[in-house]
N, C-alpha and C positions, 0 to 999 in steps of 0.2 A: 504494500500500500504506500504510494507514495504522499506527500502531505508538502500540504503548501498552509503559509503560517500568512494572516494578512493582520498587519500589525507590526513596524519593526521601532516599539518603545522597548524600553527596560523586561518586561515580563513575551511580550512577544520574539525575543531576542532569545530570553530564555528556553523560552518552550522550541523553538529553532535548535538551542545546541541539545535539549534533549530528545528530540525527534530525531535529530542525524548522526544520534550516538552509532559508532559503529562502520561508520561510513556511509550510512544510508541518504543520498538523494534529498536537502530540505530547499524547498522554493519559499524566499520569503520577500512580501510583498512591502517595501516602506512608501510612502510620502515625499518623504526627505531625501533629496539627490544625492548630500552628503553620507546619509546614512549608509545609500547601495556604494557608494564607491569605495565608503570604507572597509565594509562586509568584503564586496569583491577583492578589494584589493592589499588590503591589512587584515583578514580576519577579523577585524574589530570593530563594535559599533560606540563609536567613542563619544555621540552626542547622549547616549543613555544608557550604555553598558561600559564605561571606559576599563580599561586594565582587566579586563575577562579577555584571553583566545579562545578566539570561536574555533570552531570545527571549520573546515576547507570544505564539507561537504555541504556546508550552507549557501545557497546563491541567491541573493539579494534585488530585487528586479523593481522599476517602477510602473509596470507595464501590469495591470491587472491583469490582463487578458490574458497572460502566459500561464496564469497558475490553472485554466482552462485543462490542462492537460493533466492534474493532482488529481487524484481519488476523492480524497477529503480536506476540507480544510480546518484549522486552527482559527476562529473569527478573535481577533485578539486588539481590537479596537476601541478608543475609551468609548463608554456605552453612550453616551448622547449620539456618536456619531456614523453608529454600525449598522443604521439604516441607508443614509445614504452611501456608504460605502458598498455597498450587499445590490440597491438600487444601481450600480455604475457595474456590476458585474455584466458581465453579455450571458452567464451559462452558473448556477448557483444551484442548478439540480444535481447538487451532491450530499454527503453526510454534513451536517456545519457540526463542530466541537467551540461552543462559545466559551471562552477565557476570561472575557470583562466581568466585574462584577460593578450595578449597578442598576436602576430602574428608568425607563425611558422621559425624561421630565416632560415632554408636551403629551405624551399622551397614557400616561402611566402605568405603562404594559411592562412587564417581565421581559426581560430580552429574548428569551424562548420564543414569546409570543409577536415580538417584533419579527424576530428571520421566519418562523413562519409565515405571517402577514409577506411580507417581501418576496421568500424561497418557501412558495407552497407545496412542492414536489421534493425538497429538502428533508433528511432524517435530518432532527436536531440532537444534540447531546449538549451537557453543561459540562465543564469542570473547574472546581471551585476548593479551597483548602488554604491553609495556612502558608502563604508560598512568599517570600522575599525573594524578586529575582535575582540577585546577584548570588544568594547563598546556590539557588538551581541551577544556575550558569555554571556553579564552580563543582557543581557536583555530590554538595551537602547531603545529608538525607533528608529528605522531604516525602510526606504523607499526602494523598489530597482523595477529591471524592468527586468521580467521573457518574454521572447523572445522563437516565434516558428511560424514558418510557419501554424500548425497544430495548430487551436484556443484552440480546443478539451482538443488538448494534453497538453498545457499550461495554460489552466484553471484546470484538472485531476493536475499538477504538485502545481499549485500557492494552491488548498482548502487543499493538502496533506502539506505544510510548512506550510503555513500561519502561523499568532501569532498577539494578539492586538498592541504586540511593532516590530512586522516584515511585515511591511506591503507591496502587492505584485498588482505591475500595470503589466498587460498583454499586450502583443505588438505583430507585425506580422512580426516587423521588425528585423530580426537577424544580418543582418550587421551592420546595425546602433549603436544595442547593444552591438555588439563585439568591432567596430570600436572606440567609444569613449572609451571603458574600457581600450586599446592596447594606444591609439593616447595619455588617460590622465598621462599615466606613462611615458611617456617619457617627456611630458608638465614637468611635478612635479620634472624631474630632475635638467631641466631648473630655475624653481622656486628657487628649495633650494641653486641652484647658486647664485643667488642674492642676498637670505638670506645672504648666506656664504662670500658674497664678499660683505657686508653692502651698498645693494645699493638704499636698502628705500623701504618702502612701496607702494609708487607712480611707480617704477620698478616692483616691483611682479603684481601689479593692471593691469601695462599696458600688460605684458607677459600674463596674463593668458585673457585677452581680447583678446588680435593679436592670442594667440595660439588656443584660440576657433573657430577663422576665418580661423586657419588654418587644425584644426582638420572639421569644416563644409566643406570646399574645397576638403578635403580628403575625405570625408564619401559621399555627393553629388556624385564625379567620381565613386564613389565604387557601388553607386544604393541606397545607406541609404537614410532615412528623415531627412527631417529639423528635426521636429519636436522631431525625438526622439534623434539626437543630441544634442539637447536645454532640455532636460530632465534627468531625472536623471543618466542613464547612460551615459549620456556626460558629460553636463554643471556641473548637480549636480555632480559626481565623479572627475570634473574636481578643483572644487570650495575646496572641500576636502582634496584632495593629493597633492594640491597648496599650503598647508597653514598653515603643521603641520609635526611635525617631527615622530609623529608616523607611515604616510608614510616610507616606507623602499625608494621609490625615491625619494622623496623629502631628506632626510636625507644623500642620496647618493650624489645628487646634491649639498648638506651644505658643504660636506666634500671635494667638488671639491673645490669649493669658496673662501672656504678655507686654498686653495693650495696645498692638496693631490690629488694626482692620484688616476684615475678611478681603474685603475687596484689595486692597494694598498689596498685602500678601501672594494673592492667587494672580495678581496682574505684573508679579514678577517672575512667575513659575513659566517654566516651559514644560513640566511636566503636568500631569492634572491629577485631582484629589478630589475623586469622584464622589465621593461624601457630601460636597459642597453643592452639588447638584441634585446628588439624591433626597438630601435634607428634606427641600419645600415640598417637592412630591410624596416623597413619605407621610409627612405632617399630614397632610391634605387627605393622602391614601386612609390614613388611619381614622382621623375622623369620617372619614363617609363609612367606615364600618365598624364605626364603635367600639373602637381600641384606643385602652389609655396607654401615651405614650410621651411622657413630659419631657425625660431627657431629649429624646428627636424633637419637640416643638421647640429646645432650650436653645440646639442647636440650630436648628429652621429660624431662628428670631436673629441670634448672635452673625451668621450667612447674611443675611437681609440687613441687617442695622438697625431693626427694631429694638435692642435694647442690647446693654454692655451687659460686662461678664459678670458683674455686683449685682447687678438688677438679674440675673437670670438664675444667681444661686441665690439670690432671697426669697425669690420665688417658688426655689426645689425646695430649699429647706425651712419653708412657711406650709411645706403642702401636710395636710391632716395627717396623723397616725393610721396604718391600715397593716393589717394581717399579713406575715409574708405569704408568698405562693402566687401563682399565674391566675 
């Protein structure tokens, strides 16, 4: 099975060198002129994987049209924009394995439900987990959670990746895996708030507990499992981007905390910190189906400029006593 990767950021580079472990044939699709030339002709993509060697068996192309010829592909696109990317394809009746995690903000669909809409003759799959690309680039051991209605078709996807240090659990549940990959970015913006406004340990511990309970509330309305919310594309991805600055949200959130604007912030990045997007959508999602979900509205507010970081912990911690549990 050959595999073409469309997407050549930080995590798409990634999933590149562990598709073409071995010598195996990767076709990857970037944007950036710079990007393919450095891939072709340094092994390296040094605008967002600097100091990683790629594999030689990686080829970097700006030519959509060429990945026409891959079995499957890798949709590794930041999620706002992996509609119209998918729409500029000429041929997208293949397997898609979407990488992004996040929820489409104009029209507040699951990215599943996007490439379907788009690639109706398309098998979709999700994969989603606790993944820092540069640790995968390097070869680290890394867990994740490959999602498809179709068992088939996400066992044919998981024996095509695989790797001793990439290791791959198969699930039936695609919203589940969507849903905590979208719910932990916006968590982690939350986090890095705290970091940034030195609010201790015991504050980051208790946020990403409450925000689990709140990402479960969400993912339960939605049709997910428990179970695979409490796995690695939840809990685990959630435990990760909570607790490290090589999160792009979490780091977004540091710089909140610490008294810059969201806007400020994100208008110097060349990277994106899809949290920030997902924020207002979520927010919105939640109330039309009557789920409490304070921390995401804390963060949806703090995004917008609706209120500082003082005004939004007065708010969490003015909110009534109430029972733990979901």
């Amino acid at each position: 099975m050959k595999l073409g990767v469309i997407g050549g950021g930080a995590w798409g580079t990634a999933l590149a060198q562990v598709a073409s472990a071995g010598g195996r044939e990767t076709l990857l699709w970037a944007l950036e002129p710079e990007v393919v030339q450095g891939i072709n002709s340094a092994h390296e993509n040094t605008a967002f994987l600097a100091r990683v060697p790629l594999n030689p068996a990686i080829r970097a192309t700006s030519d959509l049209a060429e990945l026409d010829d891959c079995d499957a592909w890798l949709v590794v696109t930041p999620a706002q924009h992996m509609r119209s990317v998918l729409e500029r394809a000429s041929d997208c009746d293949r397997p898609l394995l979407l990488c992004s995690k996040g929820i489409e903000e104009r029209s507040g669909q699951l990215l599943n439900h996007v490439a379907k809409q788009v690639c109706p003759n398309a098998p979709v799959a999700v994969l989603s987990g606790p993944t820092f690309a540069h640790e995968v680039a390097k070869g680290l051991p890394t867990a994740v959670t490959l999602a498809a209605e179709d068992t088939l078709l996400a066992e044919r996807l998981r024996d095509r990746i695989k790797q001793p240090t990439f290791r791959i659990y198969v699930s039936d549940d695609v919203a589940g895996a969507e849903i905590g990959g979208a719910v932990k970015n916006v968590l982690a913006i939350a986090c890095g708030v705290v970091e940034g406004k030195g609010l201790g340990h015991n504050a980051r511990a208790a946020l990403i507990g409450r925000g689990f309970a709140e990402m479960t509330r969400f993912g339960l309305a939605l049709g997910a499992k428990r179970e695979t919310l409490a796995g690695l594309s939840g809990l685990g991805d959630l435990v990760l981007t909570c607790s490290s600055t090589s999160s792009r949200n979490y780091s977004l959130g540091k710089g909140i905390g610490e008294g810059r604007s969201a806007a400020e912030l994100m208008s110097n990045r060349k990277t994106v910190a899809e949290g920030a997007f997902t924020a207002p959508v979520l927010a919105r999602l939640a109330k039309e189906k009557g789920v409490d979900m304070p921390i995401v509205d804390a963060v949806d507010a703090l995004i917008a400029g609706r209120a500082n970081v003082d005004q939004v912990l007065d708010a969490l911690l003015a909110r009534p006593p109430r029972a733990e549990g979901v």
